[in-house]
C-alpha positions as a Markdown table, in Angstrom:
| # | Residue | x | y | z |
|---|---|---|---|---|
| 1 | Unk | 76.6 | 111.7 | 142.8 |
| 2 | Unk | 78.0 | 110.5 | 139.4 |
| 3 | Unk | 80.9 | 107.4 | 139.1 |
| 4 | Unk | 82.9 | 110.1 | 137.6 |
| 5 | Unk | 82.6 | 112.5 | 140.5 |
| 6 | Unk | 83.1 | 110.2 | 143.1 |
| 7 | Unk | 86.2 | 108.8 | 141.3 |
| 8 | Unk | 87.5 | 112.7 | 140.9 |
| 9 | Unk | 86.6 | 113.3 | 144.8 |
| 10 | Unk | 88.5 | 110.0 | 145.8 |
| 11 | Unk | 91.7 | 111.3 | 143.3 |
| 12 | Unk | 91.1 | 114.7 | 145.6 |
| 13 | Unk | 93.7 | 113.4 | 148.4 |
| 14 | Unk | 97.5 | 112.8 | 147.4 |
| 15 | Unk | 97.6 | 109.8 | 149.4 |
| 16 | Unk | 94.9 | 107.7 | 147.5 |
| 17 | Unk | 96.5 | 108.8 | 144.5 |
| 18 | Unk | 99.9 | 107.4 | 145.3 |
| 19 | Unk | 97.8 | 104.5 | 146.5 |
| 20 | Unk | 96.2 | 103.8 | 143.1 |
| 21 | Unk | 99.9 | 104.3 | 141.1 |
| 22 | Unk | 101.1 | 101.7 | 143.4 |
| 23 | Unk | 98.4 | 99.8 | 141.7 |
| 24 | Unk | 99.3 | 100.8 | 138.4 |
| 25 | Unk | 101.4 | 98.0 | 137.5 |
| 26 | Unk | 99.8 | 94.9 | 139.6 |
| 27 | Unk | 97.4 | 94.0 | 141.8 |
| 28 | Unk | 98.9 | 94.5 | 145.9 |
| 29 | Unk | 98.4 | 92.8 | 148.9 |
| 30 | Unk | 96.9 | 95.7 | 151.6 |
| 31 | Unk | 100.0 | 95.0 | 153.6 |
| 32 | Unk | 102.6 | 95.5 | 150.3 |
| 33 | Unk | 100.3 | 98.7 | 149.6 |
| 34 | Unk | 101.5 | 100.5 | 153.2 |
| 35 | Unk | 105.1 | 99.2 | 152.9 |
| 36 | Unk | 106.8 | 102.7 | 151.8 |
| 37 | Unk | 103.9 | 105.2 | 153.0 |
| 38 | Unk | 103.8 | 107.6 | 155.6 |
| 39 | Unk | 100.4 | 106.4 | 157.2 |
| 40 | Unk | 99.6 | 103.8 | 159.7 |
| 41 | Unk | 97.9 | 100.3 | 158.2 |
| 42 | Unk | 94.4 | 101.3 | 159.5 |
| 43 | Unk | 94.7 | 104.9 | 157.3 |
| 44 | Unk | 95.8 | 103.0 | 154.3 |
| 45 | Unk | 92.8 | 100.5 | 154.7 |
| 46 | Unk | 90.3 | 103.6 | 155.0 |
| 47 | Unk | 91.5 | 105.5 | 152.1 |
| 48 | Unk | 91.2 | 101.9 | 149.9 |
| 49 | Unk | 87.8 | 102.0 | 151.5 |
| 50 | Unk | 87.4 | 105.2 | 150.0 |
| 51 | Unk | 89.1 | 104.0 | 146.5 |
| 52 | Unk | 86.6 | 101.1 | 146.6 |
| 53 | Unk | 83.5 | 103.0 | 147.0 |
| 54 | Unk | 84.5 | 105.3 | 143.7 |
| 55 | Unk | 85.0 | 101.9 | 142.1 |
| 56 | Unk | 89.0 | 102.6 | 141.4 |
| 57 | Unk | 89.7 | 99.6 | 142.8 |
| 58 | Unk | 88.3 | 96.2 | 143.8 |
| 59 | Unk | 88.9 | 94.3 | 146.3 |
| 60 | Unk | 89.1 | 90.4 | 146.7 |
| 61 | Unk | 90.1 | 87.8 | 149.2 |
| 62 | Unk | 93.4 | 85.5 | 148.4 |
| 63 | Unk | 93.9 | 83.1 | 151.2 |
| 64 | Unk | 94.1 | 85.3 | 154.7 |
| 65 | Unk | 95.3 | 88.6 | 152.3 |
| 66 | Unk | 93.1 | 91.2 | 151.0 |
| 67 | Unk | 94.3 | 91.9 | 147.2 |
| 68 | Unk | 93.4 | 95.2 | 145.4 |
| 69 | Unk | 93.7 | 96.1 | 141.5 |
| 70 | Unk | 92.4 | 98.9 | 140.0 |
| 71 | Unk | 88.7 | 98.7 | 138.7 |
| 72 | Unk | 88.7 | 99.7 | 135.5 |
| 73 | Unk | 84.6 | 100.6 | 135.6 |
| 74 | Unk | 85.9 | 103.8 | 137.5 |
| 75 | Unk | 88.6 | 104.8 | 135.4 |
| 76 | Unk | 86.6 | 104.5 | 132.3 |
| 77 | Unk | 83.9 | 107.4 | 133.8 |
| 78 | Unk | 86.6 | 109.9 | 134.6 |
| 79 | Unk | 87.7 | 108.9 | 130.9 |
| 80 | Unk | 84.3 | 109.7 | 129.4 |
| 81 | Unk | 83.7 | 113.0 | 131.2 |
| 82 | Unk | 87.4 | 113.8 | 130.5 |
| 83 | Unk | 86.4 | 113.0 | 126.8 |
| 84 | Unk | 83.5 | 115.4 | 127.2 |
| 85 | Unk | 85.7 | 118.1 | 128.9 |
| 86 | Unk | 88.3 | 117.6 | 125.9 |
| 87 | Unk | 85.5 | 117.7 | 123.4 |
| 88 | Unk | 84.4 | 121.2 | 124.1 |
| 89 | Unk | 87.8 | 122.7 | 124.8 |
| 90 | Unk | 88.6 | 121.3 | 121.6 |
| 91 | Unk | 85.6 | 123.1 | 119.8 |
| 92 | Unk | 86.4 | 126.4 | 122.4 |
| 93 | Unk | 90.5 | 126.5 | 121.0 |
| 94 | Unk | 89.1 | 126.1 | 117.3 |
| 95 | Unk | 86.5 | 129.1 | 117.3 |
| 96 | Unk | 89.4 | 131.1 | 119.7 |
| 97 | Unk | 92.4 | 130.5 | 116.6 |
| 98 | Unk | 89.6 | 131.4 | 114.1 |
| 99 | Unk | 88.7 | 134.5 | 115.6 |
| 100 | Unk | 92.5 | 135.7 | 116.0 |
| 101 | Unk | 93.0 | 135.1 | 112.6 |
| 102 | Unk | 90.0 | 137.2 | 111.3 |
| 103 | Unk | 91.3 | 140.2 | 113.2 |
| 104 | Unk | 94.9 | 140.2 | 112.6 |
């Protein structure tokens, strides 16, 4: 499995993604991360675990707290297949608008 697909598979549940906008901003303490969400600590830890692995987020150790950021070595393969996705719907809309015009 690609970088980019396990990043888009991790993005797949609505909870890691409010995880990872939580992270948007600054890197969190696990325990600031559950503040606010409707899951228990342990399901928060094993959908980080699942952020981790995708490598959209790191994780390191600051005193007795686990801080997480987003790792932006994840982010940038959904950004280059997203850029490859855009690419040929780019080239697909072009030869669509010059077809119309030929038959109106």
């Amino acid at each position: 499995m690609t970088d980019s697909e396990k990043a888009f598979n991790a993005l797949g549940d609505p909870m890691r993604r409010a995880i990872l906008e939580k992270l948007r901003n600054n890197p969190l303490a696990v325990a600031d991360i559950a503040d606010g969400l409707p899951v228990t600590r342990p399901a928060v830890s094993q959908h980080l675990k699942v952020l981790k692995d995708a490598k959209l987020i790191r994780v390191h150790r600051k005193g007795t707290r686990s801080v997480c950021e987003i790792d932006p070595e994840g982010i940038i393969a959904m950004r280059f297949y997203l850029d490859s996705m855009w690419d040929s719907a780019l080239t697909a809309f072009k030869q669509f608008a010059e077809n119309q015009q030929e038959n109106e």
